[in-house]
Structure formats: structure tokens, C-alpha cells
DSSP file (Angstrom, degrees, kcal/mol; ACC not computed):
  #  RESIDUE AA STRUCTURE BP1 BP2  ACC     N-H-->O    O-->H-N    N-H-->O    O-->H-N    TCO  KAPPA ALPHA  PHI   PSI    X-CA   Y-CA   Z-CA
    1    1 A X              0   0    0      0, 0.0     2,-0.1     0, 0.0     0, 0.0   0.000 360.0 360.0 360.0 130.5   48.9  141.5  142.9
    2    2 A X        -     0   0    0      1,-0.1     2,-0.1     2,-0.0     0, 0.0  -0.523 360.0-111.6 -78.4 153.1   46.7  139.8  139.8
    3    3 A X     >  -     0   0    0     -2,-0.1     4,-2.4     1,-0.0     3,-0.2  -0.236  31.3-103.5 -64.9 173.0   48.1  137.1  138.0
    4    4 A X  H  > S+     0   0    0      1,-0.3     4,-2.1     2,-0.2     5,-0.1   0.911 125.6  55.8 -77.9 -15.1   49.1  137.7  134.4
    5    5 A X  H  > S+     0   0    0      1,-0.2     4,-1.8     2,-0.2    -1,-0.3   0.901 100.0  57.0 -71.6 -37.6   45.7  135.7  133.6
    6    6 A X  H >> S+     0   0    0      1,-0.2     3,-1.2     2,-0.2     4,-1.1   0.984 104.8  52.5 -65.0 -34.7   43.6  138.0  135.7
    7    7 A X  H >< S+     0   0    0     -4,-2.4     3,-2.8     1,-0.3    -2,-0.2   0.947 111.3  45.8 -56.3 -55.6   44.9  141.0  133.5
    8    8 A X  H >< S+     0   0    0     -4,-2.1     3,-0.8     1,-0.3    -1,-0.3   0.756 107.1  60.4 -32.3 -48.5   43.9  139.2  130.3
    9    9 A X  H << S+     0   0    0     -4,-1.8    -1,-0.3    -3,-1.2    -2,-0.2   0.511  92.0  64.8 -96.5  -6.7   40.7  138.4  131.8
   10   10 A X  T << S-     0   0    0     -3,-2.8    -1,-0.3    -4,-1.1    -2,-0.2   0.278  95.5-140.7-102.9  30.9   39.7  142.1  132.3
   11   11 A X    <   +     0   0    0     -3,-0.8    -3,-0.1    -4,-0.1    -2,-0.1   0.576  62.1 111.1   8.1  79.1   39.5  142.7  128.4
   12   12 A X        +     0   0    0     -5,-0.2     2,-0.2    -4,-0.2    -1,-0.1  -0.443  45.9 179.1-157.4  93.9   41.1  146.4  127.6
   13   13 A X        -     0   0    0     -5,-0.1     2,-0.5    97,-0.0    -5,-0.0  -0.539  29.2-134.6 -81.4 138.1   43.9  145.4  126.0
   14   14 A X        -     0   0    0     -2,-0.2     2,-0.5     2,-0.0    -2,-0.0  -0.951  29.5-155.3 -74.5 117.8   46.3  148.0  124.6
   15   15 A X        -     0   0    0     -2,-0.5    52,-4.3    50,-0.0    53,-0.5  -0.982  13.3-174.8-121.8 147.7   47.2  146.8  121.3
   16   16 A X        -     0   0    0     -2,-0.5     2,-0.3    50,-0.3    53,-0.2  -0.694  17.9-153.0  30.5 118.6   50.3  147.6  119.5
   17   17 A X        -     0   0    0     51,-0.9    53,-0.5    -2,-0.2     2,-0.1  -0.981   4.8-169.9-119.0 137.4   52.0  147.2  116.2
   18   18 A X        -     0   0    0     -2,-0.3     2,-1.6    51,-0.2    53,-0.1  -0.590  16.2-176.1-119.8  63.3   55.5  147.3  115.9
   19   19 A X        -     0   0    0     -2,-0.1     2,-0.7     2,-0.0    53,-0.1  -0.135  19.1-146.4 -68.4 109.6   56.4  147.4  112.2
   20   20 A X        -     0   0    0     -2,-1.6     2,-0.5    51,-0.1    53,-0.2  -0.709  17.2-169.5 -74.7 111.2   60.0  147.3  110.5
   21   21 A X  E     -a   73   0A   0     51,-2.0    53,-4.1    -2,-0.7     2,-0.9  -0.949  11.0-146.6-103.2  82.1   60.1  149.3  107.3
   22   22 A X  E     +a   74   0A   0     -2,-0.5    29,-0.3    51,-0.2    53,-0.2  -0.498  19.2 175.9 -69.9 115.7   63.2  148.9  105.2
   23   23 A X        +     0   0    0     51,-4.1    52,-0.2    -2,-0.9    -1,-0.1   0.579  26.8 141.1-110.1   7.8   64.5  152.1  103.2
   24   24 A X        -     0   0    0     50,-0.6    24,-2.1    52,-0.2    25,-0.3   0.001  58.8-121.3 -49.8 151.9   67.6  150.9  101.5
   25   25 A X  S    S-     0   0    0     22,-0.2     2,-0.3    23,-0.1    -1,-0.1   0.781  87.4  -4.2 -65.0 -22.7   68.6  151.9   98.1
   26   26 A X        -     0   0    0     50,-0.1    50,-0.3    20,-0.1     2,-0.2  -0.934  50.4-172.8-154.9 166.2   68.7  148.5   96.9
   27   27 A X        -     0   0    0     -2,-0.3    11,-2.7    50,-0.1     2,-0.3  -0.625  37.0-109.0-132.4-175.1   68.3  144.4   97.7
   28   28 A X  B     -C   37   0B   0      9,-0.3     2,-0.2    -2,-0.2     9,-0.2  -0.825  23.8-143.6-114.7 147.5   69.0  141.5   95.4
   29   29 A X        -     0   0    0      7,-0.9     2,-0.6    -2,-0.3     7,-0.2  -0.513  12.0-150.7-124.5 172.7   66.3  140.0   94.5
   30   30 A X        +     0   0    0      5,-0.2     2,-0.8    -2,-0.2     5,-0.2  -0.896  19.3 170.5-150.5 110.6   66.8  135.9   94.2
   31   31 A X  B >   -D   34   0C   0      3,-2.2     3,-2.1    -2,-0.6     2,-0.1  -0.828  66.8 -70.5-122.5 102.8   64.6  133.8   91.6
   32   32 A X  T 3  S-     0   0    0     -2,-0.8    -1,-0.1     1,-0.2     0, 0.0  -0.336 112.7  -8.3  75.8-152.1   65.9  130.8   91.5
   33   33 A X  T 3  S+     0   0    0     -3,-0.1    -1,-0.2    -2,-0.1     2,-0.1   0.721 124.4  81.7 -56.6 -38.6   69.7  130.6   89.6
   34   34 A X  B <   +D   31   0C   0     -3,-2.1    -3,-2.2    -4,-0.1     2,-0.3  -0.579  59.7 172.8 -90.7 144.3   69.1  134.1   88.7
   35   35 A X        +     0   0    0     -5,-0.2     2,-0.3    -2,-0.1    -5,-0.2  -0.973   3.9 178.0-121.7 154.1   69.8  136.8   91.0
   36   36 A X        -     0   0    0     -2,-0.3    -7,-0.9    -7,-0.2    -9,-0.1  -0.838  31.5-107.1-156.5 144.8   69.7  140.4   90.4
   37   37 A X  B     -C   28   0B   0     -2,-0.3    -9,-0.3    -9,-0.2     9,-0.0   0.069  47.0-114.3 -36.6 113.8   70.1  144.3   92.3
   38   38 A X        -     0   0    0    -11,-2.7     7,-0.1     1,-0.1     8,-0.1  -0.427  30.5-159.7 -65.1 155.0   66.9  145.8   92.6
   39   39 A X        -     0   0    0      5,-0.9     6,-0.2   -13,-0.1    -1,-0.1   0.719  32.5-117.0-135.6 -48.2   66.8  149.1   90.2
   40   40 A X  S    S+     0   0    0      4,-3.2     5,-0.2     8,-0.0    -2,-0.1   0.312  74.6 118.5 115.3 -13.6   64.1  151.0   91.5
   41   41 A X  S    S-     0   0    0      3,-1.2     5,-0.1     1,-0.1     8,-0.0  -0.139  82.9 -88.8 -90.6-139.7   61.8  151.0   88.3
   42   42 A X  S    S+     0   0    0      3,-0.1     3,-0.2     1,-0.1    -1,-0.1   0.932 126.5  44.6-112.4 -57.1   58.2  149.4   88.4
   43   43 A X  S    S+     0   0    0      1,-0.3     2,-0.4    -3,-0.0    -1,-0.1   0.460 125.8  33.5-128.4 -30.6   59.3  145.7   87.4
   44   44 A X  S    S-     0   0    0     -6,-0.0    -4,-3.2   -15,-0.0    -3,-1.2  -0.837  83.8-172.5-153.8  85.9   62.3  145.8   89.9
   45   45 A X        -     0   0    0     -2,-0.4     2,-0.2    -5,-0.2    -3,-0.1  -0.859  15.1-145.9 -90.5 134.2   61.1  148.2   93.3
   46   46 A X    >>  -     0   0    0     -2,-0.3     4,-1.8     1,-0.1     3,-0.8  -0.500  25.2-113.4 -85.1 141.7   63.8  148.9   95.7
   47   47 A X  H >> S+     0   0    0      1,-0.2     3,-2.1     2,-0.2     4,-1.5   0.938 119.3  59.7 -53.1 -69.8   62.5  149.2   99.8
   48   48 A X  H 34 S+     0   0    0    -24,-2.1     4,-0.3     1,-0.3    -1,-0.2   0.639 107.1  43.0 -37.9 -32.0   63.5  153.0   99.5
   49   49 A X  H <4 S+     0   0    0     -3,-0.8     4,-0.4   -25,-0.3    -1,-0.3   0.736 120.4  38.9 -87.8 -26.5   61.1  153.4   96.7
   50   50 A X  H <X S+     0   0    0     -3,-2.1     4,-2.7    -4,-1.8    -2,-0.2   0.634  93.7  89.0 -80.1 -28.5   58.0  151.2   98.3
   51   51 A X  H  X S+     0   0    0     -4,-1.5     4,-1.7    -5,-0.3     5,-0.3   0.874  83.7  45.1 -64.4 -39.0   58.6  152.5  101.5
   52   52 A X  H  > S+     0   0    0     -4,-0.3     4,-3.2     1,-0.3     5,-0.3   0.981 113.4  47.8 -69.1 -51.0   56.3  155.8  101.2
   53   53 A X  H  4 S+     0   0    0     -4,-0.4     4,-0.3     2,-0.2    -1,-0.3   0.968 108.9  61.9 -55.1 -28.3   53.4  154.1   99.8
   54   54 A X  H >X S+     0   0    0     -4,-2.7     3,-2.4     1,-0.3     4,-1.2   0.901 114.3  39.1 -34.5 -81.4   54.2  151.2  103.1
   55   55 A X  H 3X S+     0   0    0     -4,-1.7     4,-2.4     1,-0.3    -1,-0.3   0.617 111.9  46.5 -69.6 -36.6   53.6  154.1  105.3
   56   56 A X  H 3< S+     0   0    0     -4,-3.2     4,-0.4    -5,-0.3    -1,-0.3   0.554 114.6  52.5-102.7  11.5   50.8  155.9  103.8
   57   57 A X  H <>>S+     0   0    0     -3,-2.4     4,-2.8    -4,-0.3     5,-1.0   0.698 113.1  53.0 -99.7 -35.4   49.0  152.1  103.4
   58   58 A X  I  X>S+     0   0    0     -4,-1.2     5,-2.2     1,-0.3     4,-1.4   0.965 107.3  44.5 -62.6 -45.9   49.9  151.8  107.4
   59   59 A X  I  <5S+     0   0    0     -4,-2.4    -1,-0.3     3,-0.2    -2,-0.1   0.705 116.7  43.5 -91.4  -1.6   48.4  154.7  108.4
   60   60 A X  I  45S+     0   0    0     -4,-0.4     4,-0.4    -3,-0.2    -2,-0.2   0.624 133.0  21.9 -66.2 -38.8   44.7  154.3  106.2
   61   61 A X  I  <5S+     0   0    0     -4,-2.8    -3,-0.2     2,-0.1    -2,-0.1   0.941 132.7  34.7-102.8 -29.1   44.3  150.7  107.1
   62   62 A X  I >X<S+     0   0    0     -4,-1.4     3,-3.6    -5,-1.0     4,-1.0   0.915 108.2  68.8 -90.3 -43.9   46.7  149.9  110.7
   63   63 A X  T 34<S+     0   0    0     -5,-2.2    -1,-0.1     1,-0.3    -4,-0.1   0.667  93.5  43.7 -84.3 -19.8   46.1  153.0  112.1
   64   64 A X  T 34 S+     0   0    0     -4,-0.4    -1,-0.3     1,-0.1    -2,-0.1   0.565 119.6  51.8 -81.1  -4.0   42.2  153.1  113.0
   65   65 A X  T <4 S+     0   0    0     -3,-3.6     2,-0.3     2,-0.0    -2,-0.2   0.525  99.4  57.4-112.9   1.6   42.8  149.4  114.5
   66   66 A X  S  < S-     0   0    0     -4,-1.0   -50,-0.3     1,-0.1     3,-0.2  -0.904  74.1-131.2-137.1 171.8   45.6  149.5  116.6
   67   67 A X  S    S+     0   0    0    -52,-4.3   -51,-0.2    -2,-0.3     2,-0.2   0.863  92.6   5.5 -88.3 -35.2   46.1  151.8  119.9
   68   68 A X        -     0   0    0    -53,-0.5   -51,-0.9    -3,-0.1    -1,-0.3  -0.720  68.6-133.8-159.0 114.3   49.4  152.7  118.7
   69   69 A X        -     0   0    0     -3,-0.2   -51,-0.2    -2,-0.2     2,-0.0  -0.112  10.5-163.7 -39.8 141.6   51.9  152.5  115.7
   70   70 A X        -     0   0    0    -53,-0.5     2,-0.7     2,-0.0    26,-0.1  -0.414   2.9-169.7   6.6  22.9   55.5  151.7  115.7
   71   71 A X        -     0   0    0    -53,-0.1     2,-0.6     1,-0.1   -51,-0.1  -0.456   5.5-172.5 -94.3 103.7   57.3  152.4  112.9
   72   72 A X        -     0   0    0     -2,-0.7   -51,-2.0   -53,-0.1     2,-0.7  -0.719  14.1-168.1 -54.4 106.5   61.1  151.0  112.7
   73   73 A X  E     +a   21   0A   0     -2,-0.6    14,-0.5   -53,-0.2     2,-0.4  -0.796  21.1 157.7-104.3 126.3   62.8  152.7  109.5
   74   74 A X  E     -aB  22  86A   0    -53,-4.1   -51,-4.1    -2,-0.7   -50,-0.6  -0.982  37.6-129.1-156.5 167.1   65.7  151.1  108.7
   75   75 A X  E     + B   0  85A   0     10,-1.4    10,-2.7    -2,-0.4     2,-0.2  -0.847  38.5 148.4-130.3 137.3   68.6  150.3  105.7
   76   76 A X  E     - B   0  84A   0     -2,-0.4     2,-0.3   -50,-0.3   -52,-0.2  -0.805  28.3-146.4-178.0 147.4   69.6  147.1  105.1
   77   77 A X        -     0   0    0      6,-0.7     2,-0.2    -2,-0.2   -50,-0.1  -0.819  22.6-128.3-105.0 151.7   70.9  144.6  102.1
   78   78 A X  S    S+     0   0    0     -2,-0.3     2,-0.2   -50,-0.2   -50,-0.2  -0.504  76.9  61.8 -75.1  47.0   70.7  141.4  101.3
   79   79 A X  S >  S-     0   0    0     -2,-0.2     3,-2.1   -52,-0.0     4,-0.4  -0.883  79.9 -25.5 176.1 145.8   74.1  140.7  100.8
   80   80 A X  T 3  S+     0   0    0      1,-0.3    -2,-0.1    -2,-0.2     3,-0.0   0.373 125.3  15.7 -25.6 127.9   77.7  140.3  102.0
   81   81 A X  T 3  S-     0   0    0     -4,-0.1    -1,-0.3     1,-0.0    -3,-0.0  -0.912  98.5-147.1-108.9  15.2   78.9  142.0  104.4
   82   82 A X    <   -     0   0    0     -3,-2.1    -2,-0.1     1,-0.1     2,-0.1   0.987  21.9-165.5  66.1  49.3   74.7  142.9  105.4
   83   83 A X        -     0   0    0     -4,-0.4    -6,-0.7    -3,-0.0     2,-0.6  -0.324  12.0-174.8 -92.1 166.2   75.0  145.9  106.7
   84   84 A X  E     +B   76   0A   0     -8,-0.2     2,-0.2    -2,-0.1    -8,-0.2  -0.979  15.7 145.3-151.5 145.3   72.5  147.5  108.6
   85   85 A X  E     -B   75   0A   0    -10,-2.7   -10,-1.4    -2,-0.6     2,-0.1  -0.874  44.2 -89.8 179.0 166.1   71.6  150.7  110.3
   86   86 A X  E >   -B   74   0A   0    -12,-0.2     2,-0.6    -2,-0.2     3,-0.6  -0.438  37.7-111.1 -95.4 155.3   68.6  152.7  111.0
   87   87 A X  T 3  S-     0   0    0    -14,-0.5   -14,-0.2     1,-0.3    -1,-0.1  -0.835  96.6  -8.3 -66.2 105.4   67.3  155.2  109.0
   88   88 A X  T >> S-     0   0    0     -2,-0.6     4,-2.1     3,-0.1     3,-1.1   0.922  82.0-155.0  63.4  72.6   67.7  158.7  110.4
   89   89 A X  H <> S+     0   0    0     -3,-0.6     4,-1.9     1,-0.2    -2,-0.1   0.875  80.8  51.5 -44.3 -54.9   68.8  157.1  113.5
   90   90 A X  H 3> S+     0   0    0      2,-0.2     4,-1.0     1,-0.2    -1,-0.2   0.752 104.8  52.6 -33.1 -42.0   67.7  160.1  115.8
   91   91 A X  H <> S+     0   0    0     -3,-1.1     4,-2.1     2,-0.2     3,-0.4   0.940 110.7  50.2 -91.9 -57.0   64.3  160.4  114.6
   92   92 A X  H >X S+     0   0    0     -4,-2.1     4,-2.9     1,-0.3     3,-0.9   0.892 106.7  53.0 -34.2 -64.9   63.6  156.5  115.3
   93   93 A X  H 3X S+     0   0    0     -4,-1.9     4,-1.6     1,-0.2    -1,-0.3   0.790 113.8  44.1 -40.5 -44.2   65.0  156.7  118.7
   94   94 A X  H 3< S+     0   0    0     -4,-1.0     4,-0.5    -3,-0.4    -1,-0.2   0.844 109.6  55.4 -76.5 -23.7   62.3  159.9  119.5
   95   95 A X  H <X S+     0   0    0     -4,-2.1     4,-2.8    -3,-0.9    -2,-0.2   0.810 111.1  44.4 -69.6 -45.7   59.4  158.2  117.8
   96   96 A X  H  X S+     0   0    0     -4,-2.9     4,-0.7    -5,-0.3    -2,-0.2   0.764 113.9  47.8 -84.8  -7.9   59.8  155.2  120.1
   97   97 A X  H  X S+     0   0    0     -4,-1.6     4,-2.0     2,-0.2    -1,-0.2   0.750 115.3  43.7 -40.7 -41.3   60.4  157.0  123.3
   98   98 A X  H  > S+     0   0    0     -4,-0.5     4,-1.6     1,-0.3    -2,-0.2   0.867 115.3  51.6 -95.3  -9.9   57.4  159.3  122.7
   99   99 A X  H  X S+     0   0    0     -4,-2.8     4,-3.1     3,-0.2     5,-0.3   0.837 109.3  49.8 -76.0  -8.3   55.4  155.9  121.6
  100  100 A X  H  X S+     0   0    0     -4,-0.7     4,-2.6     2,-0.2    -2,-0.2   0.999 113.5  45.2 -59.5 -59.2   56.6  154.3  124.9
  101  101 A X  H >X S+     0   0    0     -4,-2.0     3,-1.9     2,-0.3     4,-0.6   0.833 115.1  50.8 -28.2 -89.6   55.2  157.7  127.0
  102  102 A X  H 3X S+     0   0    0     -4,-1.6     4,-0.8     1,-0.4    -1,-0.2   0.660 115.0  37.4 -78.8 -36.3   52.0  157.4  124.8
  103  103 A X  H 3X S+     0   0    0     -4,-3.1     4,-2.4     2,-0.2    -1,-0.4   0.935 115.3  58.4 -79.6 -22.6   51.4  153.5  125.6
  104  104 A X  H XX S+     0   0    0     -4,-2.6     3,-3.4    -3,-1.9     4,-0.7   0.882 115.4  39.7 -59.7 -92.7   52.8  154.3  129.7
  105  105 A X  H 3X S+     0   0    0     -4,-0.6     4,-0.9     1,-0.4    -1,-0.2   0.461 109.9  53.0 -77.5  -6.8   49.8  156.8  129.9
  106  106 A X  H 3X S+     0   0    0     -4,-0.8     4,-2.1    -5,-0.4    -1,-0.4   0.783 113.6  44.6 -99.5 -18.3   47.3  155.2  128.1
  107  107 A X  H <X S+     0   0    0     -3,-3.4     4,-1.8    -4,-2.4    -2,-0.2   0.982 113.8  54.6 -69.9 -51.7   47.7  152.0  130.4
  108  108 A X  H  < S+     0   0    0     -4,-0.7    -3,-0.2     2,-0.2    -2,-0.2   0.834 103.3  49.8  29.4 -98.4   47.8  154.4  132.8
  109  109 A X  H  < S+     0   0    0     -4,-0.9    -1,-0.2    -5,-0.3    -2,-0.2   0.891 111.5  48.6 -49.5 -53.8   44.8  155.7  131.8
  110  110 A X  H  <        0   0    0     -4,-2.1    -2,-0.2     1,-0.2    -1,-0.2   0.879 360.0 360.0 -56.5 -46.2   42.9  152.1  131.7
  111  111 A X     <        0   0    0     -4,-1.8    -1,-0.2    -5,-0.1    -3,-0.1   0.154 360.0 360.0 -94.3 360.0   44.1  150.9  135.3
């Protein structure tokens, strides 16, 4: 059995991004004194409204550099009581099973 240093030292690394992606309808946005509900227009973008360009920036610029992608979509505010939960909870769950498979069989594959 190698130490974790031998693995390192045989350079084909799987690498992996694990990226969190907020889709909620709104945050508060916090300047200072002033705070105020994000709207969704140009001047004041809600995650739900950024989120598609996120993704379509991830997969031109992350996606030729890393072995595999990651994407957590999830709802959440920034304010009492903070609630959270994923967006399309199923679909998350299938995407990171079938990226787990897909990194299992490309180490796998290397070894």
C-alpha cells in the first residue's frame, strides 16, 4: 500500500470542481445602513436570474479544465429564518451520483 505522498508523486490527478449555484428568487443585498430585497432587474440581479448565465460561463471556461463538474443548485436567503433547500432536489441527487460513477471509473481508469 503507497503512502498518500506516493499517489501525489505519480502526477495524474483527477481534478474536480464542486460548485454551489444559488437559484433563489431573491437575497437582501446589504450596503452599509441600507439594505434592500434584490428585484431581479439589471441594477438589482436576484441568484435565480444570474444563475443561467453562472452555468453557461461554467461550462465555456471550467469545463475544458477540470476532469469533472459538480454543479450544486440550490435556494437560499439571506435572512431570518434562512431557509434552504436544493433546487429540484431529485435531479441534484442524480447528477452527483452519476458524477461520483464518472470520477470512480476514471480513477479506475488511471490506476
Amino acid at each position: 500500500m503507497s503512502s498518500g505522498s506516493d499517489r501525489r508523486q505519480r502526477g495524474n490527478p483527477i481534478s474536480v470542481a464542486v460548485i454551489g449555484i444559488n437559484r433563489a428568487d431573491y437575497t437582501v443585498g446589504y450596503e452599509g445602513e441600507r439594505h434592500y430585497k434584490t428585484d431581479g432587474s439589471a441594477r438589482q440581479p436576484n441568484p435565480a436570474s444570474e444563475a443561467v448565465e453562472v452555468e453557461r460561463r461554467i461550462d465555456h471556461e471550467l469545463r475544458p479544465v477540470y476532469d469533472e463538474i459538480i454543479i450544486l443548485r440550490y435556494l437560499a436567503r439571506n435572512e431570518p429564518p434562512f431557509q434552504f433547500d436544493w433546487h429540484q432536489g431529485t435531479k441534484v441527487e442524480e447528477e452527483y451520483a452519476a458524477a461520483m460513477i464518472r470520477i470512480l471509473a476514471e480513477y479506475e481508469a488511471r490506476h
